[in-house]
N, C-alpha and C positions, 0 to 999 in steps of 0.2 A: 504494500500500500504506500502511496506516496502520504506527505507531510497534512494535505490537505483532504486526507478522507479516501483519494479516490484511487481506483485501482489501476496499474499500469496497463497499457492497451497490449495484445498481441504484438503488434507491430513494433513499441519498446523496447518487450522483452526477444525477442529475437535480432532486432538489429547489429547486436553488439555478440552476436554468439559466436563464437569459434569452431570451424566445423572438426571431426573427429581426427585425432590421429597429428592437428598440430602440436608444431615444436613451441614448446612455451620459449619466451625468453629470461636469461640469467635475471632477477631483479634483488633489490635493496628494499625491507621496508625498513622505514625509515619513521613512520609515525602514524599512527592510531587515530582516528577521529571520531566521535561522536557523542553522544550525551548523558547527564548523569545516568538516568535509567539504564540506560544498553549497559553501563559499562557493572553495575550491579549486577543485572541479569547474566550476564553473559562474561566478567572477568571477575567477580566477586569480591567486586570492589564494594566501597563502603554506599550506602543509598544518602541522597542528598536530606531524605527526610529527617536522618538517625541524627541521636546527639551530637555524635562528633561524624560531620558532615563529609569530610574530605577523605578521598583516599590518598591523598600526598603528605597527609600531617594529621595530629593528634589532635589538632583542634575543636573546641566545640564552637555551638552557635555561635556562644557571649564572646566570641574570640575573633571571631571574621570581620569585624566592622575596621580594625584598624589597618589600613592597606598600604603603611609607612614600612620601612625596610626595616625600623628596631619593631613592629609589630608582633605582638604575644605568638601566634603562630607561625610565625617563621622559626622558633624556638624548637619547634615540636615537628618540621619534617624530616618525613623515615626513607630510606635508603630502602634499594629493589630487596637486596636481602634479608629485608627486617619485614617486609610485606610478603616476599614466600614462610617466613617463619611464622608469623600470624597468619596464615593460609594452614599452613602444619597442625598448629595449636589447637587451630578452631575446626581443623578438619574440613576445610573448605577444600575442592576439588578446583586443582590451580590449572588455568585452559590451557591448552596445549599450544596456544599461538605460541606463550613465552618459549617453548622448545627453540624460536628461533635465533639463531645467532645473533648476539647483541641488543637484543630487542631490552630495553628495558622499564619500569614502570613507569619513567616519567616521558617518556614515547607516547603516553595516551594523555591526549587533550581534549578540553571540550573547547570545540572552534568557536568563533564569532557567531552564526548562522544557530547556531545552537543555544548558546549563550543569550543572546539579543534577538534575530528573526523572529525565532519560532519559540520566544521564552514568554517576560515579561513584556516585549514589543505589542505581543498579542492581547493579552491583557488590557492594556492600558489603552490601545486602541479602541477595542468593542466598550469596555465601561465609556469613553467618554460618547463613543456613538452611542450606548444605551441611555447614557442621562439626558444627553440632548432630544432622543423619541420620547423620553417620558415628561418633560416639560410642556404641561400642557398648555402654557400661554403662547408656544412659541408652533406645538404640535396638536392638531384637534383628535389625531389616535396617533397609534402607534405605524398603520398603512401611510398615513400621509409624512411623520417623521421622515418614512423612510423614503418616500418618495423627493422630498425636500433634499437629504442627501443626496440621493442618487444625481439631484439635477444641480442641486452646485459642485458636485466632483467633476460631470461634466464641465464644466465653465471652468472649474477650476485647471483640468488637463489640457482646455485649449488655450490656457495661457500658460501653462508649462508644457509643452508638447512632448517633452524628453521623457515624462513617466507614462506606466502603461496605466492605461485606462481600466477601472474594474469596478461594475456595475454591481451591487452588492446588493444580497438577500436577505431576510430575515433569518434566514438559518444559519448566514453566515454570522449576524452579530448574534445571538442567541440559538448556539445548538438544543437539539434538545432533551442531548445526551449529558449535558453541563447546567450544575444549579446556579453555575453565574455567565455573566457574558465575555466571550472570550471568541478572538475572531478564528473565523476556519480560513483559510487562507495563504497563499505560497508566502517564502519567504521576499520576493520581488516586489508582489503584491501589496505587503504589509508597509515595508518600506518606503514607497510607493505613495500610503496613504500618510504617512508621518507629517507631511507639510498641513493639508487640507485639515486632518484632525488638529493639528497645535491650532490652526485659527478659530475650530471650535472652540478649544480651551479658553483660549482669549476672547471670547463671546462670552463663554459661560461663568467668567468672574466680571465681566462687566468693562473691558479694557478697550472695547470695540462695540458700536453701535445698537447696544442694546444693556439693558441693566441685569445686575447679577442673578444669577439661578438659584431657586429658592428651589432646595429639595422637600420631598414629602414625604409622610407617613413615619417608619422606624428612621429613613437618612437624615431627619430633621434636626435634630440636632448635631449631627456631623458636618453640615453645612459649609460651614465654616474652615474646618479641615480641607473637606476636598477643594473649595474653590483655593486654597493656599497650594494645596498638593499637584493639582493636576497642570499648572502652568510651571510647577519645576519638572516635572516628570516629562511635559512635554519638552520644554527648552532641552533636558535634556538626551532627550529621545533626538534629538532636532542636532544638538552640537555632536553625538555620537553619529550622526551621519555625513554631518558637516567634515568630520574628520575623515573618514572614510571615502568620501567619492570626492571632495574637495570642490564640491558645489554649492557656495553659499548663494546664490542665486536662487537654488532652487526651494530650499526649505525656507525661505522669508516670511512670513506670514503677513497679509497685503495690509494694511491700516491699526499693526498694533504697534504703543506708545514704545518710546526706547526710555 
């Protein structure tokens, strides 16, 4: 299954096949990719859930926030051999990738795409498309919310032509396999909508042509937090891209205050 739900086509998965009887060629790995899950299930490593989150060090949660180089957890990482010894101990069954010459634990990374794409990027995307359909001064249901999106990301892509265009569903802000809103959606996709969404955020504390979002029901009292949270969270959804493709052009957000 690909990242967004759906399943590879026939024509995917064969394209790249190799037919019987070739010569593979000599290769090098050299490094391990993908995300906390996989590397639990499948290298028994530690789960990002557990107390002490990390398979590269002993650290627990209350440990992770300081990301300075005399940081608590840097104190506490373990060596490839101290990770098969605790594999021994605990009687974990150690995967036989490691059989390969020089492979070692810290060979396994969780990439960007991983980390940011398909992590919190998601997140924070769909909740802020979700508060914006629930504001009913600004939405009369939640069909027309959506519709009101759909037609300023249009407008919005034809003055940035360089992103791709993605008409978005109610399933995709709101699966409804998930108790909260979290976007289904490629990694391109997501990124993609990062500019359009920060200018919600700056709509939705009041920075831009409309006054601030008053939430309702149980968020009412949270009010307050989110309209603070969600324009850091976007800004910096916004500079982690900036970094990255080296287009400040592109994530601007059109009429908010500097």
């Amino acid at each position: 299954m690909k990242h967004n739900g759906r399943a590879f086509s026939r024509q995917e998965l064969n394209k790249k096949r190799l037919r019987p009887g070739t010569k593979l060629q000599v290769a090098c790995l050299v490094q391990v990719r993908g995300d906390s899950e996989w590397y639990a299930a499948g290298f028994r490593c530690r789960s990002q859930s557990s107390r002490q989150c990390c398979y590269l060090c002993d650290a627990t949660l209350d440990d992770c926030y300081d990301m300075r180089e005399t940081g608590p957890h840097r104190r506490t990482c373990k060596s490839h051999i101290q990770f098969l010894a605790e594999c021994c101990r605990d009687m974990r069954q150690v995967s036989t990738l490691f059989r390969l010459p020089g492979l070692k634990l810290w060979h396994f990374t969780v990439d960007g795409m991983h980390t940011y794409d398909l992590g919190p990027l998601l997140d924070i995307l769909a909740s802020v498309l979700y508060v914006e359909q629930t504001w009913r001064p600004v939405c009369l249901n939640m069909a027309v919310g959506l519709q009101t999106i759909n037609a300023e990301l249009q407008t919005y892509g034809r003055a940035v032509p360089e992103l791709t265009q993605t008409h978005l569903t109610q399933s995709m802000i709101t699966p409804q396999d998930s108790k909260y809103p979290i976007l289904i959606a490629t990694a391109a996709q997501a990124r993609h909508l990062v500019g359009y969404v920060r200018q919600l955020a700056y709509r939705q504390v009041g920075y831009v042509d409309r006054p601030p979002i008053v939430l309702r029901g149980a968020m009412t009292a949270h009010a307050a937090q989110y309209r603070r949270l969600v324009v850091q969270l976007c800004d910096a959804l916004s500079a982690c891209l900036i970094r990255s493709t080296r287009s400040h052009l592109m994530w601007r957000p059109v009429g908010a205050r500097s």
